[in-house]
C-alpha angles and dihedrals in degrees: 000000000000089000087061101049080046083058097046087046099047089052085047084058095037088051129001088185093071091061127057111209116207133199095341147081129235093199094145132032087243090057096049084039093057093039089048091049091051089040091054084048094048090055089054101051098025135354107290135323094267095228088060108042124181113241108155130081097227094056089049091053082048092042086052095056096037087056093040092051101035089056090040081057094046099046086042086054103045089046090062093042085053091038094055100056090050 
């Protein structure tokens, strides 16, 4: 999970121009840290955050496989968890 907000935030240094910050500032690393952390948790419940959105190609690839993998770990995980009790 955290792996994934380092990556978001890795594309956001590479390249600003990928992400579209809205109606806040990233003033400190602790601030962009905390928004990319909610942002990684947002795509996993909904879209996107809506003060980070995804604009670049190359974050929306990323956004794919994070989704892709996030949901194979979780099905992974709730079919132990059912297994078990059997």
């Amino acid at each position: 999970f955290v792996s994934m907000a380092l990556t978001y935030y890795t594309l956001y240094m590479i390249n600003p121009n990928w992400f579209q910050v809205n109606d806040i500032s990233l003033n400190t690393v602790g601030q962009k840290l905390f928004e990319f952390i909610y942002l990684t948790f947002s795509i996993l419940t909904t879209y996107s955050s809506g003060v980070i959105v995804l604009t670049g190609i190359i974050p929306r690839i990323f956004q794919i496989f994070h989704t892709i993998i996030a949901l194979t770990v979780l099905a992974k995980t709730l079919s132990l968890i059912f297994n078990k009790k059997e």
